[in-house]
Backbone as a chain_set.jsonl record, in Angstrom:
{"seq": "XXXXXXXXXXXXXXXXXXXXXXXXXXXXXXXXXXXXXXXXXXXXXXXXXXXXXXXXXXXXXXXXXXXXXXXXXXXXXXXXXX", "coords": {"N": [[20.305, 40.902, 38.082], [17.578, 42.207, 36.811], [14.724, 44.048, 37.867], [11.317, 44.159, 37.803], [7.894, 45.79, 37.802], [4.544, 44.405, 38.786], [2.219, 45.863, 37.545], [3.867, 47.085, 35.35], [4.176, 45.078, 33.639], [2.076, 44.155, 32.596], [1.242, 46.27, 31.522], [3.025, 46.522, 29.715], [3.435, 44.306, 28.626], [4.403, 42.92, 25.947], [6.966, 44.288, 25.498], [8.662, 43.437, 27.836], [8.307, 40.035, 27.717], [9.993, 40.497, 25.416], [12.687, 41.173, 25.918], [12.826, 39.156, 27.857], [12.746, 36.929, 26.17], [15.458, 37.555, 24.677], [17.168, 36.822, 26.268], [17.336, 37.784, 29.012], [17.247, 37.536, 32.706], [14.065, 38.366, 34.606], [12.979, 39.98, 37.713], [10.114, 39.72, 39.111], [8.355, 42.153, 40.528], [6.083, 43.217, 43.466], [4.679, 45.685, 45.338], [7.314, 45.938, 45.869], [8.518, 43.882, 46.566], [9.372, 40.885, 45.885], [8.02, 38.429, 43.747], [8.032, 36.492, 41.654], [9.89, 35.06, 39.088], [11.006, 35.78, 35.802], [12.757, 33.72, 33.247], [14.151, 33.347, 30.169], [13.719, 30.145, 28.691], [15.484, 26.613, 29.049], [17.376, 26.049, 26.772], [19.249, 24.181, 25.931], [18.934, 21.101, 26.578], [16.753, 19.178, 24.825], [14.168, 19.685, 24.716], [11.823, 18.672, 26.264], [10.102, 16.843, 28.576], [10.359, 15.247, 31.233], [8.384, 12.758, 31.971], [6.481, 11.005, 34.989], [7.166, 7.737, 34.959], [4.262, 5.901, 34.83], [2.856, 3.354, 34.13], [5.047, 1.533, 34.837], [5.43, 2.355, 38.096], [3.215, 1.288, 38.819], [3.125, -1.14, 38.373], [5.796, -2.293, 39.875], [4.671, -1.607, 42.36], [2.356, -2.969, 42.684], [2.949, -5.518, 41.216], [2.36, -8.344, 39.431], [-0.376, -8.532, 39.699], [-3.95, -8.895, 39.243], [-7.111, -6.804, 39.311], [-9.987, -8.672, 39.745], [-12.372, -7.878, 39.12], [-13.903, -6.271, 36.7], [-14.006, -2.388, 36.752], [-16.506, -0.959, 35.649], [-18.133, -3.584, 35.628], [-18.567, -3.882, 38.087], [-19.978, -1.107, 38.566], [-22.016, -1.936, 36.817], [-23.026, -3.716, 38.986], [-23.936, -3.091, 41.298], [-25.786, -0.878, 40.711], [-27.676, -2.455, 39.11], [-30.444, -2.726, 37.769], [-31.163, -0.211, 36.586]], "CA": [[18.994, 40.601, 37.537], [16.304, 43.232, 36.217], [13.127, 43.801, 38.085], [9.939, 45.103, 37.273], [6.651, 45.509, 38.897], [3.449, 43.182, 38.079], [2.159, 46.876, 36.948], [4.812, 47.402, 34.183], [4.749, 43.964, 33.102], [0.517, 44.104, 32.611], [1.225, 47.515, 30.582], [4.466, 46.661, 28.848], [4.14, 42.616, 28.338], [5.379, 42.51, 24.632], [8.977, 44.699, 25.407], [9.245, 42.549, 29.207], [8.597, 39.222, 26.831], [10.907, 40.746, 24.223], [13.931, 40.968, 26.849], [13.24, 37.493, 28.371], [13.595, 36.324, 24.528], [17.143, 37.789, 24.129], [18.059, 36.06, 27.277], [17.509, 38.464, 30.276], [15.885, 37.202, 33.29], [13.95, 39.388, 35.223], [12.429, 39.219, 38.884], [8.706, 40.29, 39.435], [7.549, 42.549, 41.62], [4.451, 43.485, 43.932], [4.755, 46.177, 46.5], [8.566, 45.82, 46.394], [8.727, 42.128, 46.863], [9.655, 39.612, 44.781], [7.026, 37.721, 43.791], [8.181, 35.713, 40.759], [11.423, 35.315, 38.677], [10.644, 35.155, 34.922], [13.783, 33.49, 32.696], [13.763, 32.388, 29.215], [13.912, 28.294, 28.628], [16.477, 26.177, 28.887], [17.57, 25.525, 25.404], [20.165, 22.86, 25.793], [17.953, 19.772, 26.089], [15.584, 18.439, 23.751], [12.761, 20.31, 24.966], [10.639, 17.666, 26.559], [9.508, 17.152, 30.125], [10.479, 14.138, 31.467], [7.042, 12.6, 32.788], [6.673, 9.71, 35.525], [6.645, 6.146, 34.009], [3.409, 5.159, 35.807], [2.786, 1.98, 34.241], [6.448, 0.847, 36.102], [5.004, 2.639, 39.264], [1.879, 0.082, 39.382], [3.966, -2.891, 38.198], [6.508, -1.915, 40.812], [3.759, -1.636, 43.649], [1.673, -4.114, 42.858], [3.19, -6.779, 40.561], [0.916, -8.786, 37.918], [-1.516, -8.807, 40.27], [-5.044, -8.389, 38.67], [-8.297, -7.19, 39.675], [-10.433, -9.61, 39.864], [-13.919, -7.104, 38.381], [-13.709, -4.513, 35.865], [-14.983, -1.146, 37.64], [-17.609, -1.136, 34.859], [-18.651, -4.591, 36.191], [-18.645, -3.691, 39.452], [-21.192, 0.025, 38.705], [-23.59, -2.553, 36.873], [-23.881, -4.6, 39.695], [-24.053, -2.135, 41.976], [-26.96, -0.307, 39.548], [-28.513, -2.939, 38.67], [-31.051, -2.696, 35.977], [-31.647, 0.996, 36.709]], "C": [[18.136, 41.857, 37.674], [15.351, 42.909, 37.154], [12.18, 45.109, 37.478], [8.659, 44.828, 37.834], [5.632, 44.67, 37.764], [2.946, 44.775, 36.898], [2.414, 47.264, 35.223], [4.568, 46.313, 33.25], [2.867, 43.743, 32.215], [0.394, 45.537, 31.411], [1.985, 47.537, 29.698], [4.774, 44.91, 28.184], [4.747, 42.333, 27.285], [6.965, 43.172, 25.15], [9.314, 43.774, 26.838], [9.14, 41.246, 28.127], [9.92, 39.415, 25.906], [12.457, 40.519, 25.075], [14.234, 39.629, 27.34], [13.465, 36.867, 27.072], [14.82, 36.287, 24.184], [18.052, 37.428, 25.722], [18.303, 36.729, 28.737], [16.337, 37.615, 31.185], [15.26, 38.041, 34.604], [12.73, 38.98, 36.448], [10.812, 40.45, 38.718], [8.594, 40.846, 40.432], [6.236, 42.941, 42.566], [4.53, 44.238, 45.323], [6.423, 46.179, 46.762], [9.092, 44.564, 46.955], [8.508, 41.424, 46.089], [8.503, 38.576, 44.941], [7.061, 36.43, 42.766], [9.208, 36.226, 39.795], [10.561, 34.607, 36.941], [11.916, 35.096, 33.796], [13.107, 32.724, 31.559], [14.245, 31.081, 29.397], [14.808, 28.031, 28.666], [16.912, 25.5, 27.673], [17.885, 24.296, 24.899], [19.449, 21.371, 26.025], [17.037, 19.988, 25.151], [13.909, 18.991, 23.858], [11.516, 19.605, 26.073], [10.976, 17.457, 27.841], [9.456, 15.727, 30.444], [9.084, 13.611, 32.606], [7.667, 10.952, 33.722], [6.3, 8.238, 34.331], [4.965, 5.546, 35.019], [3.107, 3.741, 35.814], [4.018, 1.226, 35.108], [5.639, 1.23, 37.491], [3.867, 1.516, 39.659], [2.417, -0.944, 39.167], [4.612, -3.01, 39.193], [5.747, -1.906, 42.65], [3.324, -2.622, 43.783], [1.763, -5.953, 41.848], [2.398, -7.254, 39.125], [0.042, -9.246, 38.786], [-2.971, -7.836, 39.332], [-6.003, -8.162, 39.303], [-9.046, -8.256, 39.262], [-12.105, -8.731, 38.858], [-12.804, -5.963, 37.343], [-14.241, -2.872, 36.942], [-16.223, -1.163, 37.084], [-18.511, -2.347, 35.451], [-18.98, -4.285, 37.479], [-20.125, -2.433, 39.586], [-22.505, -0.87, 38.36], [-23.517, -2.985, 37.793], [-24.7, -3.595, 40.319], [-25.973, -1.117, 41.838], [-28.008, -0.764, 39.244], [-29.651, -2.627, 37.065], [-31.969, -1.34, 36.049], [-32.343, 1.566, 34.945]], "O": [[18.093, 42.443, 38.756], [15.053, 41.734, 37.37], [12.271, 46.247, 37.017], [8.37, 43.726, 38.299], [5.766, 44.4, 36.57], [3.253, 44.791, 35.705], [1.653, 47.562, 34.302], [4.733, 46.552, 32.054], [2.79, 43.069, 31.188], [-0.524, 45.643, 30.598], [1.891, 48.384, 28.81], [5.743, 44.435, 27.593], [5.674, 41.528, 27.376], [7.977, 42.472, 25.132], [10.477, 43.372, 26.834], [10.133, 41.337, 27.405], [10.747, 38.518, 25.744], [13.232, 39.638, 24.702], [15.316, 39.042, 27.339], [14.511, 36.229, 26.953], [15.359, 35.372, 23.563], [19.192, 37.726, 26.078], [19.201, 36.372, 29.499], [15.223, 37.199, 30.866], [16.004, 38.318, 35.545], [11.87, 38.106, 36.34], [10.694, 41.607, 38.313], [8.706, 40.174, 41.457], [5.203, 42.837, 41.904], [4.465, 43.584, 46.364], [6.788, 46.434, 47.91], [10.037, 44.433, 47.733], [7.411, 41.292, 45.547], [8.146, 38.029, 45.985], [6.305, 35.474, 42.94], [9.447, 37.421, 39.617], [9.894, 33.583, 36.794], [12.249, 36.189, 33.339], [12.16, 31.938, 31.586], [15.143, 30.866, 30.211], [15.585, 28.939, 28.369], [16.767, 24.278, 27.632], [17.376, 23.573, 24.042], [19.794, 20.551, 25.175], [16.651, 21.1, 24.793], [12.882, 18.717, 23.238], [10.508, 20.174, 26.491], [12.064, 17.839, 28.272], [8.568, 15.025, 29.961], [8.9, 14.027, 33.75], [8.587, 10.175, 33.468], [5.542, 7.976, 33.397], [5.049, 4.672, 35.882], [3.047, 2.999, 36.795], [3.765, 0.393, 35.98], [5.153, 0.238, 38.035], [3.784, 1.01, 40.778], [2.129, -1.864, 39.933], [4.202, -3.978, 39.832], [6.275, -2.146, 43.736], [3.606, -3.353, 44.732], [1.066, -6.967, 41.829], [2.017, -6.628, 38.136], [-0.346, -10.407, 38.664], [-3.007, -6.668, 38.947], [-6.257, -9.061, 40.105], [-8.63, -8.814, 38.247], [-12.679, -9.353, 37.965], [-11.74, -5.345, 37.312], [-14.999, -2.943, 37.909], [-17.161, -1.365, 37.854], [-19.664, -2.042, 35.756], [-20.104, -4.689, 37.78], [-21.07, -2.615, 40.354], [-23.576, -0.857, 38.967], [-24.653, -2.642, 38.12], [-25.849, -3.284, 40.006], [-26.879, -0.894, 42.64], [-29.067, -0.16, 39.07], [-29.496, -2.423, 35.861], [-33.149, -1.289, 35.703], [-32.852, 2.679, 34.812]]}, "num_chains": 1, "name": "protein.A"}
């Protein structure tokens, strides 16, 4: 693996981009220490970023249990007839 300083990469970003494009991946430096590893994408999947299901996560925690107020209901009271 290629490195190159933050330096180079701040003066040179289109040809360091251009290399990680054709598939090189190259480690960052700062003072001679690795500071960050930059590789092009992983092609072979579909692209997409598998996110949490949250609605399962609250069904899963707490069931079909309902509040009982809205939050909204709850600031008017709270508020009153500000």
């Amino acid at each position: 693996m290629n490195r190159t300083s933050i330096r180079e990469l701040k003066h040179s970003t289109s040809q360091v981009l251009e290399k990680v494009r054709l598939g090189e991946s190259l480690e960052i430096t700062r003072h001679n220490e690795v500071v960050a590893v930059l590789s092009p994408p992983n092609r072979k999947g579909s692209g997409r970023i598998a996110r949490p299901d949250f609605a399962q996560r609250l069904k899963d925690q707490w069931g079909d249990r309902v509040l009982s107020k809205t939050t909204t209901e709850v600031i008017r009271e709270e508020h009153g007839d500000r």
